[in-house]
N, CA and C atoms as an extended XYZ file, in Angstrom:
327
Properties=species:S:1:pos:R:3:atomname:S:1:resname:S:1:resid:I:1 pbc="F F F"
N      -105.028        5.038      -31.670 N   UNK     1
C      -104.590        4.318      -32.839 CA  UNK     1
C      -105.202        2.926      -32.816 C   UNK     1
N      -106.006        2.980      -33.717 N   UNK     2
C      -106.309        1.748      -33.698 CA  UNK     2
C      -105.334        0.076      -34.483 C   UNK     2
N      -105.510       -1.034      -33.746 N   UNK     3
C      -104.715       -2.142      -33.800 CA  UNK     3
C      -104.803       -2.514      -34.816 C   UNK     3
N      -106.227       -2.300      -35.503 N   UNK     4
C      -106.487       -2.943      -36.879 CA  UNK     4
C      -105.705       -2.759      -38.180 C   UNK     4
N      -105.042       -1.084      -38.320 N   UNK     5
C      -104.268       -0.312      -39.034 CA  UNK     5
C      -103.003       -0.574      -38.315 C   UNK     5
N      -102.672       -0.939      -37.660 N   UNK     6
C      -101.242       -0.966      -37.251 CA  UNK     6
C      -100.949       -2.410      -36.549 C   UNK     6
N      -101.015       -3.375      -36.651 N   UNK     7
C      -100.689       -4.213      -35.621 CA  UNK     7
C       -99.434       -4.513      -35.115 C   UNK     7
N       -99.400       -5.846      -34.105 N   UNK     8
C       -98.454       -5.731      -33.032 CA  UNK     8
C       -97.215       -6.507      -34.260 C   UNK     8
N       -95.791       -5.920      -34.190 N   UNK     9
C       -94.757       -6.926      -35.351 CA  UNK     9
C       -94.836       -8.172      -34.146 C   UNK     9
N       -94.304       -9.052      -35.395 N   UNK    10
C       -94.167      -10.632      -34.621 CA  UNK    10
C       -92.325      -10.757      -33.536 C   UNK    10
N       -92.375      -10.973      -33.001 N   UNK    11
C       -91.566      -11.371      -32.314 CA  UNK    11
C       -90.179      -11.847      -33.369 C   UNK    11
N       -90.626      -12.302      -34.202 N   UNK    12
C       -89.772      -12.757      -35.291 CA  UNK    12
C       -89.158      -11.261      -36.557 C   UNK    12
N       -90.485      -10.504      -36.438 N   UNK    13
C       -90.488       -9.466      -37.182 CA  UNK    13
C       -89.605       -8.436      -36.513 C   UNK    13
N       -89.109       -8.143      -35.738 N   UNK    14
C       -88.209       -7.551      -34.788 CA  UNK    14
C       -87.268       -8.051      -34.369 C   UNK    14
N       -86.952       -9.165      -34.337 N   UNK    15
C       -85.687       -9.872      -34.790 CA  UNK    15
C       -85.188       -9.700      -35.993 C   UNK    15
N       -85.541       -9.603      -37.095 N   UNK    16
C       -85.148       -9.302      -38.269 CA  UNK    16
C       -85.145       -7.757      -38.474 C   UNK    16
N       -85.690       -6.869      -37.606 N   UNK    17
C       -86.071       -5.460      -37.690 CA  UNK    17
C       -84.667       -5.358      -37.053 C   UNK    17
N       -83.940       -5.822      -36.032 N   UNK    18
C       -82.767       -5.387      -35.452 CA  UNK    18
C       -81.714       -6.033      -36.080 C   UNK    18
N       -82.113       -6.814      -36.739 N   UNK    19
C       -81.090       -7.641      -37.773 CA  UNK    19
C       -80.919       -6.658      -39.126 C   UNK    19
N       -81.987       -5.916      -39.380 N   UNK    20
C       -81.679       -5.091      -40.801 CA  UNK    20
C       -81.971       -5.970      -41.696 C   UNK    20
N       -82.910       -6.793      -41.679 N   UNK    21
C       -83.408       -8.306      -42.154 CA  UNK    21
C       -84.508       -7.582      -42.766 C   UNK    21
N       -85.126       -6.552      -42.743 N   UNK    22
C       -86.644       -6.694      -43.254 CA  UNK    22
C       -86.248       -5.389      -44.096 C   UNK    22
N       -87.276       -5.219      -45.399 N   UNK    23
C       -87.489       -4.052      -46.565 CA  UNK    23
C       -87.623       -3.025      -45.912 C   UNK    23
N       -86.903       -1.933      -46.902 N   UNK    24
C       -87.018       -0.691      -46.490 CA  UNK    24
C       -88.899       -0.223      -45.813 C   UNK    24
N       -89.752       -0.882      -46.490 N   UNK    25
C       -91.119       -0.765      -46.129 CA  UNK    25
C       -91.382       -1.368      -44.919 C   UNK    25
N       -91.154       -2.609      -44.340 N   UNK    26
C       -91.630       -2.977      -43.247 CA  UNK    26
C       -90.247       -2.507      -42.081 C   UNK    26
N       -89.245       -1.862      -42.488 N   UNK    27
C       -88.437       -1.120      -41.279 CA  UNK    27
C       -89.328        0.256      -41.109 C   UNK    27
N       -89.591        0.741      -41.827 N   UNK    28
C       -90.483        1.926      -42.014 CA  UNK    28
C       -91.798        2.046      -40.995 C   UNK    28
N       -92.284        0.823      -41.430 N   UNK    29
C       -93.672        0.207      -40.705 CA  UNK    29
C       -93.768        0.284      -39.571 C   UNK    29
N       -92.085       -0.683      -39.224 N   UNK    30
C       -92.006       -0.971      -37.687 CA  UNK    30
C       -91.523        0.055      -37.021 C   UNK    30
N       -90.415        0.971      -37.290 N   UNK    31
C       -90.228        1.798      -36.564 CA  UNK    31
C       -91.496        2.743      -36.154 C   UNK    31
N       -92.255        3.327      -37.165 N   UNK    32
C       -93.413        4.111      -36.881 CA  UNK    32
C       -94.554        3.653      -35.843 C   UNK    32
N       -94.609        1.870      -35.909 N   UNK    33
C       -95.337        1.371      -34.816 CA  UNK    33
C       -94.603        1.355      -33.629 C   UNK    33
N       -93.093        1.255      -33.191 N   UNK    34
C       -92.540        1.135      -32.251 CA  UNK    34
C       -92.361        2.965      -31.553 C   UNK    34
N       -93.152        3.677      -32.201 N   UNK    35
C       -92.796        4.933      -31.915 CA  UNK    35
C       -94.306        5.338      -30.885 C   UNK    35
N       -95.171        4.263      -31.576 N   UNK    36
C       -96.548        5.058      -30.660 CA  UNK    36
C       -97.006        3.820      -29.678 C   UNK    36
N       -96.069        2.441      -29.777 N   UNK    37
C       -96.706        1.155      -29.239 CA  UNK    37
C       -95.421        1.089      -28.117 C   UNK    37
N       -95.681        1.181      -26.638 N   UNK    38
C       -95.094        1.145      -25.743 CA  UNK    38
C       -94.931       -0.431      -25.094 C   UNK    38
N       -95.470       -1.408      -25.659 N   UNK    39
C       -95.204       -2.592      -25.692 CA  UNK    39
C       -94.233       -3.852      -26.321 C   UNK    39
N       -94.272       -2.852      -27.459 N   UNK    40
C       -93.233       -3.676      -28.474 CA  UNK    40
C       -92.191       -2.878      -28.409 C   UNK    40
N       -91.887       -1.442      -28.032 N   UNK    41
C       -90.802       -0.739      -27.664 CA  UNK    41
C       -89.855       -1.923      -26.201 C   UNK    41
N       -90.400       -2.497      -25.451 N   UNK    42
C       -90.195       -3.028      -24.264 CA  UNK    42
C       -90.075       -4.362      -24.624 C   UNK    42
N       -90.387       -5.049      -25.864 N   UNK    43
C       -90.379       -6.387      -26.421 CA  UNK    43
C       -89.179       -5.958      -27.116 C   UNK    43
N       -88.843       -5.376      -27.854 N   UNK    44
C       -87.801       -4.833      -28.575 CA  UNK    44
C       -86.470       -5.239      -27.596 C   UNK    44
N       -86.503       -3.958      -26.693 N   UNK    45
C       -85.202       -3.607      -25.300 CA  UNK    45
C       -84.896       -5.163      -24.752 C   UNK    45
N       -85.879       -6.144      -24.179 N   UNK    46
C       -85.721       -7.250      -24.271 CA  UNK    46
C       -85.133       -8.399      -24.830 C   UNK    46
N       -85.104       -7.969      -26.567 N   UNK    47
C       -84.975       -8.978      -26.865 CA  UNK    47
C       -83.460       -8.539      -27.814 C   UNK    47
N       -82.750       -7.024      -27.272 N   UNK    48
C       -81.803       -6.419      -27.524 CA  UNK    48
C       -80.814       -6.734      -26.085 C   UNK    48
N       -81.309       -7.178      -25.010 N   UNK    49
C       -80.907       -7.926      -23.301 CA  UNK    49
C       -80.723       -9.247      -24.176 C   UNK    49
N       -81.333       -9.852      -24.303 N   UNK    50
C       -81.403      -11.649      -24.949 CA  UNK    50
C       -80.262      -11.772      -25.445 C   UNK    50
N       -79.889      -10.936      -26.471 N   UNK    51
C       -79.235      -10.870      -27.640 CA  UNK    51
C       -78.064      -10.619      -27.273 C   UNK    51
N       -77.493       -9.596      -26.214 N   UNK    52
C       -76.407       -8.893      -25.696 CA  UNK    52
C       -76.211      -10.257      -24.400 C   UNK    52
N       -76.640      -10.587      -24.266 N   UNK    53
C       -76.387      -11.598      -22.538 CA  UNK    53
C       -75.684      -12.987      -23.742 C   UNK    53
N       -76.754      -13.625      -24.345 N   UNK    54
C       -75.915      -14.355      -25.706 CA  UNK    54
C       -74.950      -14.135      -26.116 C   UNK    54
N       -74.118      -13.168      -26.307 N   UNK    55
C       -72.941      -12.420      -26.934 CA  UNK    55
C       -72.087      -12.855      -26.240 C   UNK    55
N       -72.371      -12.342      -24.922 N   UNK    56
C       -71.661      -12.645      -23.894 CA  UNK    56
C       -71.208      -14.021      -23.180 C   UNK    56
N       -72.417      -14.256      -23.215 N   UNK    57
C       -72.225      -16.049      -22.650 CA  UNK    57
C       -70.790      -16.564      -23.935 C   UNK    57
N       -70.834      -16.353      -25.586 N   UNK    58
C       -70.436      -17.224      -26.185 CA  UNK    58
C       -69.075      -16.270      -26.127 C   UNK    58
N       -68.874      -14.800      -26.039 N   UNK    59
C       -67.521      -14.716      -25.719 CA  UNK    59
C       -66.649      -15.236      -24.762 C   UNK    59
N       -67.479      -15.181      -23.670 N   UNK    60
C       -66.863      -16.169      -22.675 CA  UNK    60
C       -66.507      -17.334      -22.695 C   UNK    60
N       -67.160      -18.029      -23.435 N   UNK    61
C       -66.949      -19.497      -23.566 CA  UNK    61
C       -65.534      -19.457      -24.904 C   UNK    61
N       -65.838      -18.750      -25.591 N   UNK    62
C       -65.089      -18.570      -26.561 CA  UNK    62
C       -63.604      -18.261      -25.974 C   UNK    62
N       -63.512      -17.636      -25.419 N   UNK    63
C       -62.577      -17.183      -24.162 CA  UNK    63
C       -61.535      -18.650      -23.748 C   UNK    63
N       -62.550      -19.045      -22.984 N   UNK    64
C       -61.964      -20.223      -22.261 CA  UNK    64
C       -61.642      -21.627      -23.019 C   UNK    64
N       -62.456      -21.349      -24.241 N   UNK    65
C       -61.820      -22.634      -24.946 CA  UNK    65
C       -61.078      -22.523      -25.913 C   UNK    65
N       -59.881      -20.898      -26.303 N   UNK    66
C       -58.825      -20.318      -26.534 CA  UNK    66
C       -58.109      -20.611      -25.483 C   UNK    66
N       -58.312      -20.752      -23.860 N   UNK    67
C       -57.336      -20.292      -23.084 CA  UNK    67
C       -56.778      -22.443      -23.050 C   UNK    67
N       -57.426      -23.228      -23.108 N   UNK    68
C       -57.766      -24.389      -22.748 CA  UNK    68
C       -56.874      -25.073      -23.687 C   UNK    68
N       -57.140      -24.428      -25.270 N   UNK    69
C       -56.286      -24.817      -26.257 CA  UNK    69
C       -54.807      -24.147      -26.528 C   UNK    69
N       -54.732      -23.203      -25.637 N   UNK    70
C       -52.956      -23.202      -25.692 CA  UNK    70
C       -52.519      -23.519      -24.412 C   UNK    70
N       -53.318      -23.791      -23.415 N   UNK    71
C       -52.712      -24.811      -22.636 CA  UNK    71
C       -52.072      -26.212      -23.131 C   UNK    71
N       -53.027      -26.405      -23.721 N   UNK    72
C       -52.981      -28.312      -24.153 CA  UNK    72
C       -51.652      -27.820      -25.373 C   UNK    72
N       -51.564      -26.807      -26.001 N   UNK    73
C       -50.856      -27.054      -26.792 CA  UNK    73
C       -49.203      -26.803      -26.074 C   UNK    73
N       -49.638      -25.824      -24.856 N   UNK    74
C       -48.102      -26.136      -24.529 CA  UNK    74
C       -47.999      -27.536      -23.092 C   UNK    74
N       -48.521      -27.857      -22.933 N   UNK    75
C       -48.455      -29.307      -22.362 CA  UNK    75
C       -48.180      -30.316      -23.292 C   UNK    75
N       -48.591      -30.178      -24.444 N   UNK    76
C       -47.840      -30.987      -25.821 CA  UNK    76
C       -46.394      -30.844      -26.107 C   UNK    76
N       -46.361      -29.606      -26.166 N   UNK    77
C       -44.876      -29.263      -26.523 CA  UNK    77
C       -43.616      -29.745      -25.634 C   UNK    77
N       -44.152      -29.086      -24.321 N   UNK    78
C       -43.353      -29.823      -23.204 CA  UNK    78
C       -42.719      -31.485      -22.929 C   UNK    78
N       -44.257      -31.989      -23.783 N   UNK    79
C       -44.125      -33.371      -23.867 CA  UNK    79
C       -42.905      -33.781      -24.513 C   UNK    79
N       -43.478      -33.069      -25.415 N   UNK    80
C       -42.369      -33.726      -27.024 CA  UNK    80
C       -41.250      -33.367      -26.890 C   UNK    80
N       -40.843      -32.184      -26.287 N   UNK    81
C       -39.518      -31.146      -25.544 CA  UNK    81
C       -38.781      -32.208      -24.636 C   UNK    81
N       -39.754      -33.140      -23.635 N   UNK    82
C       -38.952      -33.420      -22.594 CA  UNK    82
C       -38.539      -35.113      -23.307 C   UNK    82
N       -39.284      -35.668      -24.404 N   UNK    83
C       -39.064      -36.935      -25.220 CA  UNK    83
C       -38.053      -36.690      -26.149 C   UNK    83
N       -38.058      -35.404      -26.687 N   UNK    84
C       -36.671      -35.463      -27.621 CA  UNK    84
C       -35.417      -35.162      -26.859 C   UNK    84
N       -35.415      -34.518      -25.690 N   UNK    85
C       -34.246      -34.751      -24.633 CA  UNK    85
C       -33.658      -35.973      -24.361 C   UNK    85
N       -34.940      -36.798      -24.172 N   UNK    86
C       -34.616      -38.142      -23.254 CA  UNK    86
C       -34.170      -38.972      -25.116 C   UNK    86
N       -34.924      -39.165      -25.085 N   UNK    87
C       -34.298      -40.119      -26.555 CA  UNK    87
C       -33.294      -40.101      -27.480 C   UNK    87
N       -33.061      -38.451      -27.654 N   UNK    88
C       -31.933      -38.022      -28.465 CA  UNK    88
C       -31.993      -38.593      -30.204 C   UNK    88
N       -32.944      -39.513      -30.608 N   UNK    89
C       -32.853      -40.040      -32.258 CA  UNK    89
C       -33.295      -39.262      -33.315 C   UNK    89
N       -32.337      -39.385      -34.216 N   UNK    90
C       -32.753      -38.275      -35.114 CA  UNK    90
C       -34.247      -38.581      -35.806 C   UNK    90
N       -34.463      -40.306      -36.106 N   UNK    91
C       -35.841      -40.059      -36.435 CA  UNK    91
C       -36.867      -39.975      -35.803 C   UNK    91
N       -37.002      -39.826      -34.652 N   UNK    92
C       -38.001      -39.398      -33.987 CA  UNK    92
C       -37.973      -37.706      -33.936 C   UNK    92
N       -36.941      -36.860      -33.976 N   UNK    93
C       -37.016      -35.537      -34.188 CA  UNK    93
C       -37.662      -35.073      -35.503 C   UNK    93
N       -37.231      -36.265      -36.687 N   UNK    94
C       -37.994      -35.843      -37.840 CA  UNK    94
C       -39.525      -36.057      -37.694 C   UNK    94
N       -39.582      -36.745      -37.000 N   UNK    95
C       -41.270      -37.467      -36.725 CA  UNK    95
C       -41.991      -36.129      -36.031 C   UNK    95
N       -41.341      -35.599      -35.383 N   UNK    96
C       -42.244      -34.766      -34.598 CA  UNK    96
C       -42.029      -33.100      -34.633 C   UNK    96
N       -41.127      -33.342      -35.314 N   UNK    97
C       -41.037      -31.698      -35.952 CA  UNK    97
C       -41.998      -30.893      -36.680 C   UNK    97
N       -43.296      -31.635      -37.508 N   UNK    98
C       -44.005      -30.858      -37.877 CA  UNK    98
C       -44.831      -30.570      -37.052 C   UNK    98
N       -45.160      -31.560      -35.906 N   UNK    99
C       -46.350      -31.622      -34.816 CA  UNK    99
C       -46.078      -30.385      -33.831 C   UNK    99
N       -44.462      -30.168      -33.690 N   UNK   100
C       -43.794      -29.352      -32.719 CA  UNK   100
C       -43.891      -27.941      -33.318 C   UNK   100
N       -43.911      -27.675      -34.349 N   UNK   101
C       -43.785      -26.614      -35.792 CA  UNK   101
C       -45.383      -25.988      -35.256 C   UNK   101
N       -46.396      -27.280      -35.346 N   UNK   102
C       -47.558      -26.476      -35.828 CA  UNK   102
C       -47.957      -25.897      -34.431 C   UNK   102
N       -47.630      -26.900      -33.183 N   UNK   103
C       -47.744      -26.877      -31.876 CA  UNK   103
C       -47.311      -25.054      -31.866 C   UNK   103
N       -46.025      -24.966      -32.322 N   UNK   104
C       -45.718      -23.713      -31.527 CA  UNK   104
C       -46.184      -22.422      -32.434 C   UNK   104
N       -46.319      -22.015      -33.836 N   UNK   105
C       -47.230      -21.610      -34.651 CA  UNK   105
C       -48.755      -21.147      -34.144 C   UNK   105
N       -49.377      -22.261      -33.403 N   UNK   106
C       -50.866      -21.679      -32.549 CA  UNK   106
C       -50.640      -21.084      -31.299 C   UNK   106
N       -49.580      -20.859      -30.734 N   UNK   107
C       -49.375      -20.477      -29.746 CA  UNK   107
C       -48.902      -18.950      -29.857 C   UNK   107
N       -48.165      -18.654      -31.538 N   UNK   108
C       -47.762      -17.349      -31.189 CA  UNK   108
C       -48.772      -16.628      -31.773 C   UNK   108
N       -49.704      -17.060      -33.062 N   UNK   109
C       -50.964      -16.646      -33.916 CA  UNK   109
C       -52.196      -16.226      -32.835 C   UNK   109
């Protein structure tokens, strides 16, 4: 097969080929070149690793800065829990009742 009739997709062009980004004609294109080109089959798998390791990295992170924010939110609560004990005033309970409201709201959502 010659290169001239078929060339290599761009790196970009296969990003969008696994994205479902490109016309029914150039998915067409590419799959038929990725069927006889054992190079861009392996540029492909690669850049389907890239893509999947990314996923991952940001679930994780995603993860921990869910776990981070209902910490802080119940270290807030506690706060305000152990200040409306100690103080006992009604306007400071009004003061912090919505903060305490929304505080405990993200915690059960």
């Amino acid at each position: 097969m010659s290169q001239k009739s078929h060339p290599h997709p761009s790196e970009e062009s296969l990003l969008a080929f696994l994205d479902g980004e490109v016309s029914l004609t150039d998915r067409r294109s590419i799959r038929n070149h990725l069927q006889v080109c054992w190079r861009c089959r392996s540029s492909l798998r690669n850049l389907e690793e890239q893509i999947e390791i990314a996923f991952r990295l940001l679930a994780h992170d995603s993860e921990r800065n869910s776990q981070r924010l209902i910490s802080a939110r119940q270290r807030m609560l506690q706060w305000i829990r152990s200040f409306e004990l100690r103080d006992g005033s009604d306007s400071y309970r009004h003061m912090c009742h919505p903060l305490r409201d929304w505080l405990a709201a993200g915690l059960t959502s």
